[in-house]
Structure formats: structure tokens, C-alpha cells
C-alpha positions in Angstrom: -22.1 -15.2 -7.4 -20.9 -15.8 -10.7 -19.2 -19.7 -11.0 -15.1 -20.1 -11.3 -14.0 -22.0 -14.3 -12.4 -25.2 -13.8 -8.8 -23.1 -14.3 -9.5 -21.0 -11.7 -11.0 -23.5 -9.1 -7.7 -26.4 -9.4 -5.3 -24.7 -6.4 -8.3 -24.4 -3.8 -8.3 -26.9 -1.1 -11.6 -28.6 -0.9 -11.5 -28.4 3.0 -10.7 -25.1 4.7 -7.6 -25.0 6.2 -7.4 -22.4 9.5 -4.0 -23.0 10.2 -2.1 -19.8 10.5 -0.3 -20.3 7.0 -3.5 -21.6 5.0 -3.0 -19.5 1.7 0.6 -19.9 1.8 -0.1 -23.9 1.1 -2.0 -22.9 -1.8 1.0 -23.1 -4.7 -0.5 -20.1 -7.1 -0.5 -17.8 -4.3 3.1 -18.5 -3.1 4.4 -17.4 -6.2 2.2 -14.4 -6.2 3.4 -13.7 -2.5 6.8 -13.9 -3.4 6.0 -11.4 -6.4 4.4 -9.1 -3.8 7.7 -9.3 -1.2 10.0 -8.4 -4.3 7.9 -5.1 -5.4 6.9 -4.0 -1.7 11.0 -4.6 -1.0 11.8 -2.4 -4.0 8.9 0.5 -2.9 10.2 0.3 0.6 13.7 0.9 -0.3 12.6 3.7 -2.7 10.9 5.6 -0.5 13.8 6.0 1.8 16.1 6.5 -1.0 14.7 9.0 -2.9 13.1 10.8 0.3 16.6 11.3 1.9 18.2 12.6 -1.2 15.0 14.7 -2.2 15.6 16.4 1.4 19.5 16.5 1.2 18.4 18.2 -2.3 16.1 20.4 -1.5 15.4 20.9 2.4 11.7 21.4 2.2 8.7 19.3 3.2 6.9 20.4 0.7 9.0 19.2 -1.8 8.7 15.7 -0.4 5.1 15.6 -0.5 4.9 17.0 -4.5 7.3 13.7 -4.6 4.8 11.6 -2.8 1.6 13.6 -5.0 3.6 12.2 -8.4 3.3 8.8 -7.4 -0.4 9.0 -6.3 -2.3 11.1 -8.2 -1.9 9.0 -11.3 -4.1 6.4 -9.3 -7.0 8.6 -9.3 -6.4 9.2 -13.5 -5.9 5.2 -14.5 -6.7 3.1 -11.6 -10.3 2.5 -13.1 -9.1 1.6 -16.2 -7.1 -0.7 -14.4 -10.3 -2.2 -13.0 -11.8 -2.5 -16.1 -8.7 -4.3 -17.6 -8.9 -6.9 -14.6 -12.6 -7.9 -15.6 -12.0 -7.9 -19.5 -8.5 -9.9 -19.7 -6.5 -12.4 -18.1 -4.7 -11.0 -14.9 -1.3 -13.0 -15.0 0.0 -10.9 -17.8 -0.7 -7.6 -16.5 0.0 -8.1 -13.4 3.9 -9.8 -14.8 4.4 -6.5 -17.2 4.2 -4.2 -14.5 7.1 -4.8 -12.1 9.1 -5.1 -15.3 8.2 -2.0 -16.5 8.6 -0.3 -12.7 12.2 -2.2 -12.7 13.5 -0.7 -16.5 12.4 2.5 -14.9 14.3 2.5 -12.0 17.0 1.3 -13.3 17.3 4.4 -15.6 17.3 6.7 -12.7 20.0 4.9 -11.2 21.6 5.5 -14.0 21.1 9.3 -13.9 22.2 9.6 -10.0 25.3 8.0 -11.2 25.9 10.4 -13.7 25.4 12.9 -11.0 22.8 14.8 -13.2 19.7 14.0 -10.8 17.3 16.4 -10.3 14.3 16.8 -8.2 11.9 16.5 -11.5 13.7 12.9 -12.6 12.0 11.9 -8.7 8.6 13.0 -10.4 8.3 11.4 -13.7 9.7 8.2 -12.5 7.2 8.6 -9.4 3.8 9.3 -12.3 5.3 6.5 -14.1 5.6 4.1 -11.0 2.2 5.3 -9.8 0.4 4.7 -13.6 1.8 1.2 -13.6 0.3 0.3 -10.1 -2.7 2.1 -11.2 -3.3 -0.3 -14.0 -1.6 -3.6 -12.4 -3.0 -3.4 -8.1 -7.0 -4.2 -9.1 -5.8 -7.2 -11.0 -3.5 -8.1 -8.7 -5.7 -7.8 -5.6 -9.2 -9.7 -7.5 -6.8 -12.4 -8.7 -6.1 -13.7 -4.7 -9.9 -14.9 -4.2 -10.2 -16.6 -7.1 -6.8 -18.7 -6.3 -7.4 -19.3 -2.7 -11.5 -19.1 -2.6 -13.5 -16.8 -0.3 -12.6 -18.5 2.9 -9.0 -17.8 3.2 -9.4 -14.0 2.0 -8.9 -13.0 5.6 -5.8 -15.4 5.7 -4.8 -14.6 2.3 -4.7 -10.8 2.9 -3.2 -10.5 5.9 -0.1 -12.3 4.3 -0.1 -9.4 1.8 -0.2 -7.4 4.3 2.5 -9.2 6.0 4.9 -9.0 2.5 4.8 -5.3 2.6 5.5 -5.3 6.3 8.1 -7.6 6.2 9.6 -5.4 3.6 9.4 -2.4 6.0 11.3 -4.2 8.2 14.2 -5.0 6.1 14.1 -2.8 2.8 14.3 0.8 5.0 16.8 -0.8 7.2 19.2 -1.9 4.3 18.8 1.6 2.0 19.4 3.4 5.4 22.4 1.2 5.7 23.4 1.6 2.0 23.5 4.9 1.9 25.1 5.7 5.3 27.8 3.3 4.6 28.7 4.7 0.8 28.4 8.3 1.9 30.8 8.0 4.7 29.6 11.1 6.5 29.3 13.2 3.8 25.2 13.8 3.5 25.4 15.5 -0.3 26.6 12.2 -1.6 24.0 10.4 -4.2 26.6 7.2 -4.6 24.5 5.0 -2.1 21.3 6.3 -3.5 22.0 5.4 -7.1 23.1 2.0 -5.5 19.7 1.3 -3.5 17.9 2.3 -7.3 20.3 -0.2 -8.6 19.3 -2.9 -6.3 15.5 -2.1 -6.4 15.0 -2.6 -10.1 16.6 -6.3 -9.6 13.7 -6.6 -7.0 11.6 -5.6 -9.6 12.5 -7.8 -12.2 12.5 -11.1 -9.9 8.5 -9.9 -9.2 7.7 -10.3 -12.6 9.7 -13.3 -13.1 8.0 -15.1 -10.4 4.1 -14.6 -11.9 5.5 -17.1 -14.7 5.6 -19.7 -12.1 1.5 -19.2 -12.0 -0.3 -21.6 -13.6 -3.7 -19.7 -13.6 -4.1 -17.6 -16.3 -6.8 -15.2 -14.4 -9.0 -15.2 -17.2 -12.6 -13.3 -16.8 -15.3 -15.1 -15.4 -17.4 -13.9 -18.2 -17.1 -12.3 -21.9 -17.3 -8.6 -21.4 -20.4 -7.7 -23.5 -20.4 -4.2 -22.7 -18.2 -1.4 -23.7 -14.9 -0.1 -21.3 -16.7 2.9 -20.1 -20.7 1.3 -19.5 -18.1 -1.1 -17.6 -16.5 1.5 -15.4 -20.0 3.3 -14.7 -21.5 0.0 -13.5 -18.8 -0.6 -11.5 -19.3 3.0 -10.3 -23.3 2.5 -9.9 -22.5 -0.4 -7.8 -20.5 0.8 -5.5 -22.6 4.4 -4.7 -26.0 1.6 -4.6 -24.3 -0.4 -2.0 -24.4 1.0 1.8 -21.7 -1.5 2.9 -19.4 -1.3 0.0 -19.6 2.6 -0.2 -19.2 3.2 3.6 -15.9 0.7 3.7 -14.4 1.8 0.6 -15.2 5.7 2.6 -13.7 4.1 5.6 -11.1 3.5 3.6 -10.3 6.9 2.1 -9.2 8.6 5.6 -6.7 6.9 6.7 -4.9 7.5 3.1 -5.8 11.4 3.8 -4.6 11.8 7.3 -2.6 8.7 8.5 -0.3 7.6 6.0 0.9 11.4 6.6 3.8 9.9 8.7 5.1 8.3 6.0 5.5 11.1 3.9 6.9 13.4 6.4 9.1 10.7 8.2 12.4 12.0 6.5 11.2 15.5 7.4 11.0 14.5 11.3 13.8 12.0 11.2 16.2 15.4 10.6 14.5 18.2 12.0 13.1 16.3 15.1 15.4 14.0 15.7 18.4 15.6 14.6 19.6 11.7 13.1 20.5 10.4 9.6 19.4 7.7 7.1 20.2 4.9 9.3 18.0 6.0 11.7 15.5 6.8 9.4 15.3 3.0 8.4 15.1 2.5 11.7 12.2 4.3 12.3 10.7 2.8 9.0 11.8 -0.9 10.1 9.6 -0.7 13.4 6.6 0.5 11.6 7.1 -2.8 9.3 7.8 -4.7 12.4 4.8 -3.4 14.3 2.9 -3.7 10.9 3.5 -7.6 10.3 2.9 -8.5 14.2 -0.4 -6.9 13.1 -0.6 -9.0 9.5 -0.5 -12.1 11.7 -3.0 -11.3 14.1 -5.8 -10.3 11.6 -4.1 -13.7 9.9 -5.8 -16.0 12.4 -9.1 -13.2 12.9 -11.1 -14.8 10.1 -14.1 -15.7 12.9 -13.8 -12.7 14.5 -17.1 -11.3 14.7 -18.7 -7.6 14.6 -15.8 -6.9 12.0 -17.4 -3.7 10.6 -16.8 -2.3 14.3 -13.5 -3.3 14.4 -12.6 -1.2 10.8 -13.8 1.8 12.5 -11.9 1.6 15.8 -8.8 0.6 14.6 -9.2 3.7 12.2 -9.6 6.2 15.4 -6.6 4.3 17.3 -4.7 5.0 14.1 -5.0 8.4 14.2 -4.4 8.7 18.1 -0.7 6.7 17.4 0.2 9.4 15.0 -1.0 11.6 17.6 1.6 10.4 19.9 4.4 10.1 18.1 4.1 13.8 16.6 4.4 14.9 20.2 8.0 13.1 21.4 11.3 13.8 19.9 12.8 10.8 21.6 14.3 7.9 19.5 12.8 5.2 21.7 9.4 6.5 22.1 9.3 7.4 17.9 10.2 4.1 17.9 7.4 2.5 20.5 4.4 5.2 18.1 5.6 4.3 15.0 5.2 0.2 15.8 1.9 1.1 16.9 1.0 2.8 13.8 2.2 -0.2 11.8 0.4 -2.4 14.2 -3.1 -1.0 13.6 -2.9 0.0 10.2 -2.3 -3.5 9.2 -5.2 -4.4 10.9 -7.5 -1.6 9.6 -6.2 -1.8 5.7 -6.5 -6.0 5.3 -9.4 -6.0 7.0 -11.3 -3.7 5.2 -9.9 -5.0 1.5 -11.0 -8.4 2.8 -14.5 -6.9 3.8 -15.0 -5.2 0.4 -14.1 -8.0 -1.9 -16.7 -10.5 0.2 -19.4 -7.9 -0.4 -18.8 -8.0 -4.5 -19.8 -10.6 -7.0 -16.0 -12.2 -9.0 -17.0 -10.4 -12.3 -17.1 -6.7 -10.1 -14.2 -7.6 -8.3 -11.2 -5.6 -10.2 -13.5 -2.8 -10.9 -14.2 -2.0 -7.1 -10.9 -2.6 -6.3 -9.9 0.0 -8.8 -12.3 2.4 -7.5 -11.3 1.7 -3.8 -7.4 1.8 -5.5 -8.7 5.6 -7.1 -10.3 6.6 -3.6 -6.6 6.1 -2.0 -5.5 8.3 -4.8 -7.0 10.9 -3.2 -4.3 11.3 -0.7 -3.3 14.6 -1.6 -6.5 16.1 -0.5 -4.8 14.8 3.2 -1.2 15.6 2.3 -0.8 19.1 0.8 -2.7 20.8 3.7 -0.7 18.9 6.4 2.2 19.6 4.6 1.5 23.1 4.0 1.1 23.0 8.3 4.4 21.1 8.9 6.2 23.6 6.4 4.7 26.7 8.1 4.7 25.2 12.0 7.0 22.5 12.5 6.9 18.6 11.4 5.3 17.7 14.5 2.4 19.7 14.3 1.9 18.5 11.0 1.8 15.6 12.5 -0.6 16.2 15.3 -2.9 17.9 13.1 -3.5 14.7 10.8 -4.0 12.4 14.0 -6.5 14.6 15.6 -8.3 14.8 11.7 -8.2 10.7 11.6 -9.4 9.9 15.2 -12.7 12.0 14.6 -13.3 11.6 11.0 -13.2 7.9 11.7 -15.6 7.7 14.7 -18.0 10.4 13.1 -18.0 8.3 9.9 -18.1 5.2 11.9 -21.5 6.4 13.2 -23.1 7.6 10.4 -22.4 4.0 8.2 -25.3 1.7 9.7 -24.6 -0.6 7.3 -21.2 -1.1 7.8 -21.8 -1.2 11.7 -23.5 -4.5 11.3 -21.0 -6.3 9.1 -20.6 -9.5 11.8 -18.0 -12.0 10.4 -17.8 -10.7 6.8 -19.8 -14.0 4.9 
């Protein structure tokens, strides 16, 4: 393991703390907690926004999910470079830049909805544009927590990330829903509210980056990068396809991306077709997947001693696809609502723990790199998407949904059993 500089090491307590809040004590990572509430707020309310107007536009599922292919696909062309970036310069500047930049952009939509010009296409270049910021911003972002809270809170420190983009499910859906409802007063065609919600989400955007100048560590590489930007990207590359446990998480990883964050996408789809409701109900349904999701955050929170870990990834993957299951078979309001907690519930679980795995597994000086390659692997979401789309468009929402449930639950056991290695991860150390 490559040695912190003294910069690095000042905010990490000296005795581990297992108090439920242990990483929020630490003073570098409140300010990069608070950085991550603002941007997951502004996502959150995005993907309501622009969903619900994409659908009012253009009534198709498909359409939503070339929406959701804009803002992901640029993750599988830059993230890597972003991973490089993380090990070669010092994170606090990238990862300030980039809410700025996502902020600027937003705003300029906003603008455009306003001006009543918007088109389905201004919803894709803004989406690439969002999607090649976090592309080059999430690995540094994600190797800077360990080296501000040490490798003993990762579990704690994770789950709180976790818990800020939860937390923002709760509220963000729940106040564009409410936005939107309340400025279109009952007429469905009106963009008003949606240009409002933009309006609102590039402030959120601009207080993220504000807040990383409140970090005192700089992030600066543990080492002088001696090698070029690509020899940097293959190692990273080699190290990850040479390492059983790291490959078979970051795998692990990969299907719930393909088939379980399906819901997401088609959520607006299913909130109108299925449950014959509008926006506000779609935040609904978005606020108790946050609220399921940070019940979650704070259980994996105090889960830093649980043992046989590598287990626990691959069940809560299969019990993730089995919720989606279930809620793609009711058209009920209250049971949606009981599925969709449960969604959020596990995949908090599954997703911290298995970042938290991976980084443990990787020396400091690897870190952004693998987290860009497990960032690019999540990229590959459209592999997931466009055929379950395809099946909602042609068979009905719900047996898109169904079909992506069934795909998760079994790709995740038969995975499961064919990583040894990740099977006998115990506590993570």
C-alpha cells in the first residue's frame, strides 16, 4: 500500500470511531457530503423533469430510454480518462469544475424550455454533456473519500454517499413532481414548471462546487505519474482482468446497471400507462425508492464488521431483481409504493457495498483508475436498457419490467457461483 502524504493523512482520526456518523465527524468529508447532496438533489430532480416532459413530448418509452442512453454512454467513452486524471492530478479541482459546468448547462436548457423552443434532441446533448462531465469528475470523486477518512470508515463513509443520493430521492422527485403539477395547473402540455425545476437544479449545482472550496486537501497523487496516460489506463486495465476479486465485483457490479436500474428509466412510462397518475405521483413513487434506499444507506452504515460480505453482494443482487419483479406485476399505488421501497432498500445495500469492497481490494495510486473502469462497466447500461425497452414498447411497461427482474435474479446467483473469489470475501480488510 502506497503511504498518504502528510496533506492527505491530517482529517483522519487516529482512533476509529464506529459510531453511526463516524465519517460525517471527519471535516473534509462533510463538505464533500454536502457537495454530493447538492448534485444527487439536482440529478434527482432532473430525471423527473425532463422524463415527464420527454413523455408529455413524445409518448414513447423508447424515447425515454435514447434520453437515458445520452447520459450514459459517454461513461463508457471518458470515464477512463477520468480515472487516469484522478491518479495524475489533484482531485479538488476536478471534482469543483464539474458541478459548475453541469449547473451552466442546465441552466441554458432552462432557458430554452422558457423560450418554449425545447425539443427532444436539447434533452440529449445536455444529457452527453452531463454524462461526459460525471465521466471525468465520479473516479476522482469516489478515490478521494479513503484518503480523507482512511480505510476503516470506507464502509461508513459510503453508505453516507449512498445515503446523499437517497435522501435526494426522497425530496428532489417529490418537489419537481410538486413543481410541475402546481405550475401546470392541469394542463399536462405545459413546460412552465419544467423550465422552473432546470432553473432550480443548476443553483444546486453551483452550491456543489462551491462547497469543495471549503476542502482543505488538495487530493494530490500519491506518486509522480512516470508513465504515459494510456500505459496508465492499460495497467489499470491489467489489474483489474489479473485480479479474481476485483474483476468478479466490478462484474457483480455490471448487472444490476443492465437489468435493475430499468425501473428507473421506465418509471414515468408505468407511472402513466399503469397507474393512470401524474407527476406528483411520479415523485411519489421516486420519493419511496429514496426513502427505502436511505433506510438501506444506514443499515450497511453500521455493517462495517459484518462478515462473509462477498455473499451478501450477491444475494442482495438476486433480491433486487425479485423486487422489480414484484412491482412490474401490481398496478396498485400502495403496493408500487411497498416494491419500489424495497428496490431502494437493497440496492443501497448491494451498490455501497460492493464500491466499498472494490476500493479495499486496490492499492491508493490504482484507486481512480478502477473506479473509472467500474464507472465505464455501469456505462454499459444500454446493453440492459434498449432490449427491455424494446419489450415494454412492444408488450406493455410491466413486462418490461418483469423481464429485467427475472434477467437480474439469475444472472446474479449464476455469477455469484461461478466468482470463488469473491465468495470468500469475509469482512473486506
Amino acid at each position: 500500500m502506497q503511504p498518504l502524504d502528510l496533506n492527505q493523512t491530517q482529517a483522519i482520526p487516529e482512533v476509529q470511531d464506529k459510531s453511526l456518523f463516524a465519517s460525517l465527524r471527519v471535516r473534509d468529508y462533510r463538505y464533500l457530503w454536502l457537495g454530493m447532496l447538492g448534485s444527487a438533489f439536482a440529478m434527482n430532480m432532473q430525471m423527473i423533469a425532463q422524463g415527464w416532459l420527454v413523455y408529455e413530448m413524445t409518448s414513447s418509452a423508447i424515447q425515454l430510454t435514447w434520453v437515458t442512453l445520452s447520459f450514459m454512454l459517454p461513461q463508457v467513452i471518458f470515464s477512463l480518462f477520468g480515472g487516469v486524471l484522478a491518479d495524475r492530478i489533484n482531485k479538488k479541482p476536478v471534482i469543483g469544475w464539474a458541478p459548475i459546468i453541469n449547473g451552466l448547462a442546465s441552466l441554458f436548457l432552462a432557458m430554452i424550455i422558457f423560450s418554449g423552443e425545447v425539443t427532444f434532441w436539447h434533452f440529449i446533448s445536455i444529457g452527453a454533456l452531463n454524462g461526459t462531465v460525471m465521466a471525468l469528475s465520479i473516479p476522482a470523486r469516489t478515490a478521494f473519500i479513503p484518503e480523507i477518512v482512511g480505510e476503516q470508515l470506507i464502509f461508513n463513509a459510503m453508505a453516507f454517499n449512498t445515503a446523499a443520493w437517497n435522501l435526494s430521492r426522497i425530496l428532489g422527485p417529490a418537489l419537481a413532481g410538486f413543481m410541475i403539477a402546481l405550475f401546470a395547473a392541469g394542463d399536462t402540455t405545459s413546460s412552465f414548471g419544467v423550465g422552473l425545476v432546470f432553473l432550480v437544479l443548476s443553483l444546486l449545482y453551483f452550491m456543489s462546487g462551491v462547497s469543495v472550496l471549503l476542502i482543505q486537501h488538495s487530493g494530490r497523487p500519491s506518486s509522480q505519474a512516470r508513465k504515459s496516460p494510456w500505459q496508465d489506463t492499460l495497467e489499470g486495465l491489467r489489474y483489474v482482468t489479473g485480479s479474481a476479486r476485483v474483476g468478479g465485483l466490478i462484474l457483480l457490479s455490471i448487472l444490476p446497471f443492465l437489468f435493475g436500474l430499468s425501473i428507473n428509466t421506465l418509471l414515468p412510462a408505468f407511472n402513466t400507462d399503469v397507474l393512470h397518475a401524474g407527476p406528483d405521483t411520479l415523485g411519489l413513487l421516486m420519493t419511496g425508492m429514496g426513502l427505502g434506499a436511505i433506510l438501506g444507506s444506514l443499515v450497511l452504515a453500521k455493517l462495517s464488521s459484518l462478515k462473509k460480505k462477498g455473499y451478501w453482494v450477491i444475494l442482495t443482487g438476486a433480491f433486487w431483481g425479485l423486487a422489480v419483479v414484484g412491482f412490474g406485476t401490481t398496478s396498485q399505488f400502495l403496493v408500487a409504493m411497498l416494491f419500489i421501497g424495497l428496490v431502494g432498500f437493497i440496492s443501497a445495500i448491494n451498490m455501497s457495498m460492493n464500491r466499498s469492497l472494490v476500493q479495499l481490494q486496490v492499492q491508493q495510486n490504482m484507486r481512480g483508475r478502477i473506479m473509472s473502469i467500474d464507472l465505464m462497466s455501469h456505462g454499459l447500461m444500454p446493453l440492459g436498457v434498449l432490449p427491455i425497452g424494446y419489450i415494454a414498447e412492444e408488450y406493455g411497461i410491466q413486462a418490461g419490467l418483469i423481464t429485467s427482474g427475472i434477467v437480474l435474479f439469475c444472472s446474479s446467483l449464476l455469477l455469484g457461483y461461478l466468482t470463488k473469489a469473491v465468495r470468500q470475501i469475509d469482512t473486506g480488510y
